[in-house]
N, C-alpha and C positions, 0 to 999 in steps of 0.2 A: 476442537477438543482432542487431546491427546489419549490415547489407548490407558485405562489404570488397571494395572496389576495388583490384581487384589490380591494379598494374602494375607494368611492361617494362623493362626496364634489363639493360646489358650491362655483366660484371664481369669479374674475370680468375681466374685459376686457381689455389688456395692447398691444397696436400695434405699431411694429416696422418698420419704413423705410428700404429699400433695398438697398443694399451697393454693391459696385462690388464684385462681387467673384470669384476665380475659383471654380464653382461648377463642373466641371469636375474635377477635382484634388480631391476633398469632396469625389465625388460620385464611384469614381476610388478607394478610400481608403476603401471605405464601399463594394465594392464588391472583394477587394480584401482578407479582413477577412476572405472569405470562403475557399477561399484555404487555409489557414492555418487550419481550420478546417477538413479538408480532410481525411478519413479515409482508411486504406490501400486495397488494390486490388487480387484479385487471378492474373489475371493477369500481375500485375506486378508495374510498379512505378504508386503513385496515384499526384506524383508533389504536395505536401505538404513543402511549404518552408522547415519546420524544421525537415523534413524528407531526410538527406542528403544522408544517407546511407543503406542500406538493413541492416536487423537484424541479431542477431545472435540464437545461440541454435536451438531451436525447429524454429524460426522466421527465418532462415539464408537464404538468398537469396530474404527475401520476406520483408515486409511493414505493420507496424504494426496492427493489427488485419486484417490481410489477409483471415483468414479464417473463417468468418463470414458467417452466414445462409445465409444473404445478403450483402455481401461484398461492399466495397466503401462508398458513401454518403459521410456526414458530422456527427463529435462530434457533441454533444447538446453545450455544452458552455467550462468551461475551466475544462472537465472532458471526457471522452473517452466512455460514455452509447451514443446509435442512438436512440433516442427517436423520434417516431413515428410522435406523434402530431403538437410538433414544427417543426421537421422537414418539416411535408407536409406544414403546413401552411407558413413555409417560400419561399418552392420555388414556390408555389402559389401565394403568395405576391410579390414574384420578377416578377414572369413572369405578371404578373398586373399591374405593371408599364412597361414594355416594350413595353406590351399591349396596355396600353392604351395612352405612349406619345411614338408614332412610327417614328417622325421625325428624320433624320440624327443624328441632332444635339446633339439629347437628350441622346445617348448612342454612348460611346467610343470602337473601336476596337485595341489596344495597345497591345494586347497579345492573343496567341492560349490558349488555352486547356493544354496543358503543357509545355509552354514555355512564361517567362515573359518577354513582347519586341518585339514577334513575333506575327505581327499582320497574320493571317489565312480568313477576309475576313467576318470571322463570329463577331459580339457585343460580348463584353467581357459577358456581362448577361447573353447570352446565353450560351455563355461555359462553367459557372459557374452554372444556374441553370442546367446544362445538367449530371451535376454530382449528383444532388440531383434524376432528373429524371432515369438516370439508374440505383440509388438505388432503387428507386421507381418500376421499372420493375421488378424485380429480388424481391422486398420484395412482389408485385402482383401474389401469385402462381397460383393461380384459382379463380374461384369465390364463391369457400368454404373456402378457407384457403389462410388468408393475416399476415403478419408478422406487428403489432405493433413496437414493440421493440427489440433492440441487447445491452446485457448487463444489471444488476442490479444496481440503484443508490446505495444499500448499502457494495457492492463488490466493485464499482469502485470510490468511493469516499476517501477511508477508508488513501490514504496515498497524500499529495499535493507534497511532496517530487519526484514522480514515475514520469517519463517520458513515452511517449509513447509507447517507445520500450519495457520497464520494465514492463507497464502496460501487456499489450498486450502478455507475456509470462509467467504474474502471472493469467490472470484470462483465460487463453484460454481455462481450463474445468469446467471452471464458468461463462460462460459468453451464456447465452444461448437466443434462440431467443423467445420474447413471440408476440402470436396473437393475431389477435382480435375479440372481443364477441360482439364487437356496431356498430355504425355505422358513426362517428364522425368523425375517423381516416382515413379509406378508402375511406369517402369522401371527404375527404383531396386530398388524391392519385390519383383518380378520375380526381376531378378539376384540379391540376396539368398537369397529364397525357395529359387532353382533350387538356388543352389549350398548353401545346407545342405542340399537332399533330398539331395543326394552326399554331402558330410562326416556328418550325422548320421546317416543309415544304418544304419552297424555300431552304435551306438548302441541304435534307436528307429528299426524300417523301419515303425511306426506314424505314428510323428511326419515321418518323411522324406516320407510319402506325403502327410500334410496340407500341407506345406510345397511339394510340386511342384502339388498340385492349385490352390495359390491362387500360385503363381509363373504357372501358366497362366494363370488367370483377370487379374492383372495386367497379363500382354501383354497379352493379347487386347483389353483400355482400352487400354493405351500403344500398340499399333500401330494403333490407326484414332484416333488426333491426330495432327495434324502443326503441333505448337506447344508451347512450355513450359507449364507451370501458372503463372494468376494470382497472382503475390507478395503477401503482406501488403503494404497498405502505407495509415498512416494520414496520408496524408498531408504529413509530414515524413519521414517515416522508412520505408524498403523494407526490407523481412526477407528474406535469401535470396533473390536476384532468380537466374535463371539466363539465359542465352540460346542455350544447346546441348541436343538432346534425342536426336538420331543415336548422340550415343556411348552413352548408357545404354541404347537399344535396341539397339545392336550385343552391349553386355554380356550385356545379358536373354536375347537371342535365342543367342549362343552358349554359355550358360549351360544353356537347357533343352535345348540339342541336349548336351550333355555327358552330361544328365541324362535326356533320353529315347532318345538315338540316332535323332532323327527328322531326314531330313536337311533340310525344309523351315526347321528354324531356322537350320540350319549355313549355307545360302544367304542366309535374311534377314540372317544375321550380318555376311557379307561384303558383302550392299549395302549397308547401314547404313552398315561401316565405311569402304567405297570413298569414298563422297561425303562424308567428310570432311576437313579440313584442317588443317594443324599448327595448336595454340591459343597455343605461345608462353608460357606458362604452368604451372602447376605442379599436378598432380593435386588437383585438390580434387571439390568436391559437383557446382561448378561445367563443370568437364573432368574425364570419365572415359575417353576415350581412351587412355590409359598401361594402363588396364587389360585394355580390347578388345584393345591391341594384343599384350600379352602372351597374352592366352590362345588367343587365334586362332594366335599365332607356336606356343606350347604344343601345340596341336593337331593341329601339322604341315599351317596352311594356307601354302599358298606362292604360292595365284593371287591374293590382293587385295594390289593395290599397297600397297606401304611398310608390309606387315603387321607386322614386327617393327622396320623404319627410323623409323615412327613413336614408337615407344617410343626406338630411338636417340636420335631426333631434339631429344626432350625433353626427356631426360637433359643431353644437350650442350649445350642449354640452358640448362639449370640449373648444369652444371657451369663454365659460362662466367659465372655471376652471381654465383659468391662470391668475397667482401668480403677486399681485401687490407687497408696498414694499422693501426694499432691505436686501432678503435673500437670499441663494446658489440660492431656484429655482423661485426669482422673471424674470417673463418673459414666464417662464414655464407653461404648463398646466397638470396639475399636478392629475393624478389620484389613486396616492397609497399615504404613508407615509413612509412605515415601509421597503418598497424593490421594487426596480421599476420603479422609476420616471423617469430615462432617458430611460426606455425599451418601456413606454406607448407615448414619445415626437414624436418621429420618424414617430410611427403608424400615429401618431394623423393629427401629417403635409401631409401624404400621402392621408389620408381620406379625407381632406379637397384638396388637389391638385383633387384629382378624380371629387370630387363636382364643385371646381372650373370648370375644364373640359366638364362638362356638364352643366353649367350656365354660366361662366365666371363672375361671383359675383364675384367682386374686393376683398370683406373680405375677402372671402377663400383664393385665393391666398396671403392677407399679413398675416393670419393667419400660413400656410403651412409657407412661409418665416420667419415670428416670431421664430417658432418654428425649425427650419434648426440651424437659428443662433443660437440661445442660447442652442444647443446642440451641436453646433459644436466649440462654442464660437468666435460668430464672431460676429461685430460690431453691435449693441453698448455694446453685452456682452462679457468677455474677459476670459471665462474659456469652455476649451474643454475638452467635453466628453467621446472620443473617443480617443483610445490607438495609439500613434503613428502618433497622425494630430494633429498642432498646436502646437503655444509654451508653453501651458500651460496646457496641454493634461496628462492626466493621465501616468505615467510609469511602475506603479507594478502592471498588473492585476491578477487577481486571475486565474490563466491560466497557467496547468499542463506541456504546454510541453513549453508554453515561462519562469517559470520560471527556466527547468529544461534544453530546449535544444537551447535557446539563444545566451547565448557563445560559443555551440557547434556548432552550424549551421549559427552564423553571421546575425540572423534573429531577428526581435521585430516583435512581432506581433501589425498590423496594420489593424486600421479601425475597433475592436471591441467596442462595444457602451457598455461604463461598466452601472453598477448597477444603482449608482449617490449615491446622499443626503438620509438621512432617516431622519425622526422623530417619534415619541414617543405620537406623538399631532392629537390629535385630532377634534380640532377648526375648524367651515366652513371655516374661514378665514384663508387660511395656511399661509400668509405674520406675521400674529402673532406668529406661530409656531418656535422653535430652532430648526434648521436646521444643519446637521453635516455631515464631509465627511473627511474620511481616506484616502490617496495613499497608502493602505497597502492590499499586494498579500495575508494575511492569511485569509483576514475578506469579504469573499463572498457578505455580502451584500452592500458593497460597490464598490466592482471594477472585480466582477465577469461580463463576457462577455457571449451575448450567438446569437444562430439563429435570434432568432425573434425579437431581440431589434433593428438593423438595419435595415432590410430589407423593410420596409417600407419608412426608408429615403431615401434607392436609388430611389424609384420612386417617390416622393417629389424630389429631385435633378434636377430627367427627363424635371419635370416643369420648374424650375428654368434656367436650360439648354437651355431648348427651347424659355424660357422668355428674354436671354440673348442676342439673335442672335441679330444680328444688320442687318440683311437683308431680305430678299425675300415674310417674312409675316406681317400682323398687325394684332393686340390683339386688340378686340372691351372691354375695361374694364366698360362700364356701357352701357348698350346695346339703341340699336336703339328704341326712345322714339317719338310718336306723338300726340300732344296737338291740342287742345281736341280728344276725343278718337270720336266723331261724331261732325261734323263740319256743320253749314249753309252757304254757299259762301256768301248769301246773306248779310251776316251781321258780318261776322267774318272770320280772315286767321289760318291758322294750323302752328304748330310751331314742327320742327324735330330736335332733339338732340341725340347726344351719344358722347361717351370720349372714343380715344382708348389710350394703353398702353403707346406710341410712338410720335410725329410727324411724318406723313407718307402724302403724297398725297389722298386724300379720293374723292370719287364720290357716289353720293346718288341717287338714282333714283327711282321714284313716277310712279307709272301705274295703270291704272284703270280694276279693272278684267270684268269689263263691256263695257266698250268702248273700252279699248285697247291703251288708251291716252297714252303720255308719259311725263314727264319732268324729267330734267336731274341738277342735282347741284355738282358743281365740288372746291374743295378747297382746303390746305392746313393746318398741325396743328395738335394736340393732341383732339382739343374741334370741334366735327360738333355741326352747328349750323344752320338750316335755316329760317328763321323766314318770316312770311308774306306774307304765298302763298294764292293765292286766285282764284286760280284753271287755272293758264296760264299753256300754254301746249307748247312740242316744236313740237309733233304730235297729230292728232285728239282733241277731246272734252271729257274733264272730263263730266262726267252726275251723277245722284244720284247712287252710287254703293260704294262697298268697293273698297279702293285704300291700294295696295301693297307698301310698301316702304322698301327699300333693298341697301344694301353697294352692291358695282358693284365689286363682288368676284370675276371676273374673270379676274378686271386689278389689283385689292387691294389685293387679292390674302390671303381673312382674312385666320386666322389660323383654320384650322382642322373643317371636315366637321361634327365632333357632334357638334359644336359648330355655326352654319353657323341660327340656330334661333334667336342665339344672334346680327345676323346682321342682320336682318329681322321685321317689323311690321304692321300694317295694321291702318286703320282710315276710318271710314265711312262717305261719302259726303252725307248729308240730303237734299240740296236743291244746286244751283247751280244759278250765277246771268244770267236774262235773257237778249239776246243779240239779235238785230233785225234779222230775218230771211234770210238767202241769195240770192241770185239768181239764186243759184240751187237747192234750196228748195222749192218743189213742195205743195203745198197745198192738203190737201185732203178734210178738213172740219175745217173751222171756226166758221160757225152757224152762218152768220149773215144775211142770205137769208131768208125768211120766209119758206122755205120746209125744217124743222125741221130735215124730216127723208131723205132727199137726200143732195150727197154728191158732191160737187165740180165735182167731175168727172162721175156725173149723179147715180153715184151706191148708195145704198138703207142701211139704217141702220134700221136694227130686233133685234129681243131677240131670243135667244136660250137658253134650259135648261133640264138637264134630262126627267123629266116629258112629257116635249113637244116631248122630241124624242124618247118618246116610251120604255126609258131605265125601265127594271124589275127593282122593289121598289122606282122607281125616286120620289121622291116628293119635289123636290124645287119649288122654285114659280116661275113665271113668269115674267121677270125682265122688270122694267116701265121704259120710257126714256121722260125727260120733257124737257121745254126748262126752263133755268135759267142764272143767272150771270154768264160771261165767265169769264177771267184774261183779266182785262186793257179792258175791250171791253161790249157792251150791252149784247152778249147774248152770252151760254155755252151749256152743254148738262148736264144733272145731270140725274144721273142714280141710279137703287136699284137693286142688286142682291143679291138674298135670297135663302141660300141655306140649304136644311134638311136632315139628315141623310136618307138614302133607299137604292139609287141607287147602284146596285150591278157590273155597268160597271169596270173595270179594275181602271179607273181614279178616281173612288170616285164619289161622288153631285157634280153638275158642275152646274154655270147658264153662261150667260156672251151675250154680244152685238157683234155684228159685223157690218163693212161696206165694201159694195162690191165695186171693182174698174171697171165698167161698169153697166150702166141700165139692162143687164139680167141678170147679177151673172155669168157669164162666166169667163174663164180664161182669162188671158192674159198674156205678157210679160211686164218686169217692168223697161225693159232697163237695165240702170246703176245703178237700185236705189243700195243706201248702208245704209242707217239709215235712221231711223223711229223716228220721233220728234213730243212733245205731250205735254201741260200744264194738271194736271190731279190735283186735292184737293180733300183729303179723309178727310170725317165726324167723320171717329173716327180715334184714333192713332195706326200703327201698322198692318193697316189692309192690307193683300198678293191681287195681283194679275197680271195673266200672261196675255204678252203680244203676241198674236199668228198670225203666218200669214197663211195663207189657203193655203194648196194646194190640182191639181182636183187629182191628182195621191195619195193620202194622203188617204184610207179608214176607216184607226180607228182610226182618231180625233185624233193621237197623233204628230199635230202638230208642227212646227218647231220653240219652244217660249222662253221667257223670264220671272223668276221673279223676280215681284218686290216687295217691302214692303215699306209702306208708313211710314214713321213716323210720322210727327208732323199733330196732328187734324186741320180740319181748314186752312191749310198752300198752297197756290197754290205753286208746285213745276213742273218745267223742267227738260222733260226725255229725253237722247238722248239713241238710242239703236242699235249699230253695228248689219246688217242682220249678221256676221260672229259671233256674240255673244249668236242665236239662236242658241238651241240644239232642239233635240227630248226627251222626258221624257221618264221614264224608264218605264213605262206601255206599251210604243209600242209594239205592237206584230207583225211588220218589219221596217226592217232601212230603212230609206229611206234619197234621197240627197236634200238639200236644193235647191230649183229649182225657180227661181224670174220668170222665163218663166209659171210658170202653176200659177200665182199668182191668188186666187180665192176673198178673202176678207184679212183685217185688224179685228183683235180680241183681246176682250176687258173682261179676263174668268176668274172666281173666280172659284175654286176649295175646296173640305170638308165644310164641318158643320161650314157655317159665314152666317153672313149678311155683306156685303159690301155697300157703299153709296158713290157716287164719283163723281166732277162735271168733267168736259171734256171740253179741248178747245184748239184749232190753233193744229190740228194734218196735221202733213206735212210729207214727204218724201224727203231724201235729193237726187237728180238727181234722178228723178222720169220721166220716158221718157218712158209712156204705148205705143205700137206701136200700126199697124192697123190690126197686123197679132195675132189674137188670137189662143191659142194653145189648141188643141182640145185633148179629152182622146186616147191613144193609139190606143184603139176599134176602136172611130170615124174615127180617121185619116187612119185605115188602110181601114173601107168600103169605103172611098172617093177615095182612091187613091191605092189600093191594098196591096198588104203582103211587098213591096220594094219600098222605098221611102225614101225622106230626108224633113223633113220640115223647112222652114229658120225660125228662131224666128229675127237675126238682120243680116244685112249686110252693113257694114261701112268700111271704108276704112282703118279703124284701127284692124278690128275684125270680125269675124262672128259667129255666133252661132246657131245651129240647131237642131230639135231630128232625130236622126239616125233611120229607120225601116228597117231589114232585115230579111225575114223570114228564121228559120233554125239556127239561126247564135249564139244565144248564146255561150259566153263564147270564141269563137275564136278568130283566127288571124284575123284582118282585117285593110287594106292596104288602106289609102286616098291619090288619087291625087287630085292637082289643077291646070288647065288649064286657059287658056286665049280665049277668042274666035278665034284667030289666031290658036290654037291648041298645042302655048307654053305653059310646064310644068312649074308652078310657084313656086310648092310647094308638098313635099308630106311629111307625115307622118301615124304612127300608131293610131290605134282606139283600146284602150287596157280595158281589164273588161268587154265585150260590153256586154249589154244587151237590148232587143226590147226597142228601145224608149232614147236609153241613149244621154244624153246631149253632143254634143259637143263644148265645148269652143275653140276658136285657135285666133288667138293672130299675124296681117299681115299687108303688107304694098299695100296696092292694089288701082290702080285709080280706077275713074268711067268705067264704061263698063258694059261685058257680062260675064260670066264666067261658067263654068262648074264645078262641082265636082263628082269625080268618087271613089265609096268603092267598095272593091273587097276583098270577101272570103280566105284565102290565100289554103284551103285545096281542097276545089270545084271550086276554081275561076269564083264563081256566084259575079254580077258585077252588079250596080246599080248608073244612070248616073243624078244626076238633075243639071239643070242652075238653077240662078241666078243673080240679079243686082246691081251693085254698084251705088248708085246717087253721086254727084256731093257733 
């Protein structure tokens, strides 16, 4: 196969509708070319259709070039050299679509490994590339010495007449094997290798293991070159020249990282891939970048530049160079003239099915479809490509043993992607160009077949395959959209859209990452559409936060989980309308008493701030609290924290307010509370701050909080804040549990180098039920009452809740009964995790009375008895 000069040209954009097809039948034809290809075995039949018979002479008993340095694989095209380059890069390309469309559907099992008909359980892909791969084993000697090439193009070229058989007994002491000096080729072998230790696996984790042991041994050549491999070339003629070898070690190298989890490849992946540059060009042996860039995008890498805009990038490319017009290759995208055109199609719809796969950008798939058809010629184009598919299909390919052992062996060679159209022209515009196409076996650049001109459409087909099912998935084709991207409830509704492939049943569902809200839309149809939400919920309360909006995958069952973003989006609630307060909405401070700094529930509002606490370099100010305009009401609370760089605490400058829930600042229990509800208007836009609740067990300030960020200056906005929505920040230096039982104040804390300015007003709690039983620090409760004790935080006839104190007891078993005053057992259970002081919640059905509860050690059987009272 002669060297093709690919080039450049910019075309315009022609898109085709999708028509039924058997694309299994297409895709079946295209893999089944490589058997024909098939080159003979030491060990014995290599099942080559037109290989009916064992040879004779020196050949006798055995299978054409049997004795090769590395026996089997595949010819390059319709000539008997094993050329190195195309080869790896084809069964790389194969195994990359199996890769990457893995559904049932998408690949046929109709026949073994040497039997057509006979299915073995295994994808025919795989039995086909498995032939390319144990040549690849065998061409891997060490990791000094890799075999290139078997055979000369100008020895094996020289007669079109020669059969295989004939071949193969004229050149057997010409036919010698060359290696390699770069590092292009092996990385080829490499990536290959890697990626079937992963697919064949479930297979043959015997066979998977010899295929990563020598994917290794092939880096380890390809990364200490930094050059291509020596091309054939006799002097007129170059065979597979390349001049890129970054991108097949970006392949290789992300490849074994898939395949060992080591991350030293994961990082060589992305240097490889960084330093390189768009080629302009269409995925061939020559450029494997479309592939790196997929997989790495696959991977969920997101720090090498243009990691998946690469892959964009090419596509759009490509999609810009098909042929308007009506010439042989309007429809086409078209990247050579002169030899080529149908070799570059195949790739091209592959490149773009991968892209699709990782967007689900509806272009790319009519693109990849565009291009199936008008190679395959199928509607609305009506000339096929491809030798032996369709009625209009090519018959005389340039193709040494079909057209010498055809009649012999009852075979046509099928499914090879000949040369196509040439011209002569060199116009951007190729629809201008005389376009010309022989059905003649002498004239190579027309209806010569080879490796790498299909192999990309099988995995383009996979697509197609998978697009076809009529059942179990849906295809989101313009993904999940919500209008406006930041929303005011107050004044405006959000609008959600997306289109999938299909009519399918659909369900949409909106959740608040801050509240926890939910709503739920359920339809029918090709078109979602919801329009005119204004924040109703079918659970809890939307508040100012991001809301998640998501196709409900797990009944819609959307297609393939790289692609599960596409079902996915988010929209920010700005403001939310205000609704009057409930009746189990406790107040904490309205402001409308004259005692500015006390709070409903008698407790006390201060400032706090580095500085004041003593924090080394603290110099924030001292935050002012006045009274001012509330919302809808005479009076608020307006407040200034100002904060300056120093403070060397773990948390940064801190300033912020609080108010305590009792006159002495003590703890308490906070009952049932569950959410924290607040009108708050920030002076500038934009500006953060967390909302914290105190507790006494809590030593280094790293609080149990929330933040927030204000948007709109000016704007009085309503917060609602699930206590289940508080975390601890990462500065804590211990975890600690969120405890409503040690509740000490409400916090109001600006954090880093701001000034914050903020009015405040109608801060409530929602079932807010402080008891009378305040909960003292560990320490205190144990002087009071010794080393073994239980203290009740509530006792209801729903529920009870307590801190456990046992001295010794960390970390053990520990055994709770519940008794009745009678001395009936009501209830027992474990106390698991324990540690001094640990919360216990439980969850009962108990009248009024008396009752006991008893914990007991399980290893000392130390045993600790308190009552308690149920009221009425």
């Amino acid at each position: 196969m002669r060297l093709k000069n690919i080039l450049v040209f910019t075309l315009f954009l022609f898109i085709s509708s999708q028509a039924a097809t058997d694309w299994a039948g297409l895709q079946n034809a295209l893999i089944k070319y490589y058997r024909y290809q098939r080159s003979g075995l030491a060990s014995g039949n290599p099942y080559n259709p037109f290989y009916t018979t064992t040879g004779s002479g020196t050949d006798a008993g055995k299978y054409p070039h049997w004795y090769d340095a590395a026996d089997g694989g595949w010819y390059d095209a319709g000539d008997f050299v094993k050329f190195g380059l195309p080869m790896g890069f084809s069964v790389y390309c194969m195994l990359k679509g199996y890769d990457a469309f893995t559904d049932s559907a998408c690949y046929s099992d109709n026949n073994s490994w040497s039997t057509i008909g006979t299915k073995d359980n295994i994808p025919d892909i795989l039995n086909e590339a498995k032939v390319g791969t144990d040549y690849l084993i065998k061409a891997v000697i060490s990791s000094s010495s890799i075999i290139r090439d078997i055979g000369t193009g100008t020895v094996d070229h020289s007669d079109l007449g020669e059969d295989g058989y004939e071949n193969s007994i004229r050149t057997k002491s010409s036919r010698p094997a060359t290696y390699c000096d770069g590092a292009d080729v092996p990385a080829y072998y490499a990536a290959a290798l890697a990626l079937m230790s992963i697919l064949y696996k479930p297979y043959s984790s015997t066979y998977s293991d010899s295929c990563l042991t020598k994917a290794k041994l092939a880096y380890t050549y390809a990364s200490s070159k930094s050059t291509v491999c020596t091309e054939q070339n006799d002097g007129s003629t170059t065979y597979y020249a390349c001049t890129q070898y970054k991108d097949k070690l970006a392949c290789a190298a992300i490849e074994l990282y898939r395949a060992t989890g080591t991350a030293s490849y994961l990082t060589a992946a992305k240097t490889y891939f960084s330093s390189l540059s768009p080629h302009y060009d269409v995925l061939s042996f020559g450029y494997a970048g479309d592939l790196a860039s997929y997989t790495l995008a696959r991977n969920g890498d997101s720090t090498t530049t243009g990691s998946y805009s690469y892959l964009s990038s090419s596509v759009s490319m490509e999609i810009s160079r098909i042929v308007g017009g009506n010439v042989l290759v309007t429809g086409a995208s078209v990247n050579t003239t002169d030899w080529g055109v149908c070799a570059t199609v195949g790739n091209a719809a592959f490149s773009a099915a991968l892209l699709y796969n990782l967007t689900g950008d509806v272009k790319y798939k009519n693109f990849a479809l565009q291009q199936l058809n008008w190679l395959a010629g199928l509607s609305p184009y009506s000339k096929s490509w491809i030798t032996n598919y369709g009625s209009s299909c090519p018959a005389n390919p340039h193709h040494r043993n079909n057209i010498n052992l055809a009649s012999v062996s009852g075979q046509k060679l099928t499914g090879g992607v000949v040369s196509g159209p040439t011209s002569s022209c060199s116009a951007t515009d190729k629809s201008t160009c005389s376009w010309s196409f022989s059905d003649d076996n002498t004239i190579y650049k027309y209806t010569e077949t080879a490796l790498n001109y299909g192999c990309g459409a099988i995995g383009a087909c996979a697509l197609m395959r998978w697009l076809a099912k009529t059942t179990d998935t849906v295809v989101v084709d313009s993904a999940l959209k919500a209008t406006p991207a930041s929303i005011d409830l107050t004044s405006g509704t959000e609008t959600i859209t997306a289109t999938l492939a299909k009519s399918a049943s659909w369900t949409v569902i909106l959740k608040g990452q801050t509240s926890g809200a939910t709503k739920k839309y359920t339809g029918t149809g090709a078109k979602i559409s919801v329009t005119g939400w204004k924040g109703e919920a079918d659970a809890g309360k939307f508040t100012c936060e991001v809301v998640n909006v998501s196709l409900d995958t797990a009944t819609m069952k959307v297609w393939n989980v790289q692609r599960l973003s596409y079902a996915a989006t988010t929209f920010n609630i700005t403001n939310v309308a205000v609704t009057a307060f409930g009746a189990n909405d406790k107040v904490v401070d309205n402001f409308e008493d004259t005692a500015l700094l006390t709070n409903t529930l008698s407790g006390t509002w201060s400032g706090f701030y580095d500085k004041g606490d003593s924090i080394s370099g603290g110099a924030s100010g001292k935050p002012s609290m006045l009274s001012d305009s509330g919302r809808n009401s005479a009076k608020g609370l307006y407040f200034t924290l100002v904060r300056n760089a120093g403070a060397t605490c773990a948390s940064g400058p801190y300033s912020g307010i609080r108010t305590t829930f009792n006159a002495a600042g003590s703890a308490v229990n906070l009952g049932s509370a569950d959410t924290i509800i607040f009108d708050i208007k920030p002076k500038v836009a934009n500006t953060s701050l967390y909302v914290e609740l105190e507790q006494s067990n809590i030593t280094d300030k790293a609080y149990f909080s929330y933040p927030l960020t204000l948007g709109v200056a000016g704007s009085w906005v309503r917060v609602y804040i699930p206590f289940s929505s508080l975390t601890q920040p990462s500065w804590k230096t211990s975890t600690a549990t969120l405890a409503t039982n040690r509740a000490v104040a409400l916090r109001f804390t600006g954090y880093g180098k701001e000034t914050g300015l903020f009015w405040l007003d109608n801060v409530y709690i929602s079932n807010l039920n402080i008891t009378s039983n305040s909960i003292r620090s560990d320490a205190a409760f144990k002087t009071a009452h010794g080393k073994n004790a239980v203290d009740f935080y509530k006792t209801a006839q729903g529920s009870i809740s307590y801190g456990l104190f046992m001295d010794n007891a960390d970390g053990k078993e520990i055994t709770a009964e519940l008794f009745d005053c009678l001395g009936k057992k009501i209830m027992s259970y474990n106390v698991d995790n324990y540690k001094s002081g640990k919360i216990v919640n439980i969850n009962c059905n108990l009248r009024a009375g008396v009752y006991f509860l008893k914990h007991t050690v399980a290893d000392t059987k130390k045993s600790v008895i308190a009552t308690f009272m149920v009221s009425k």
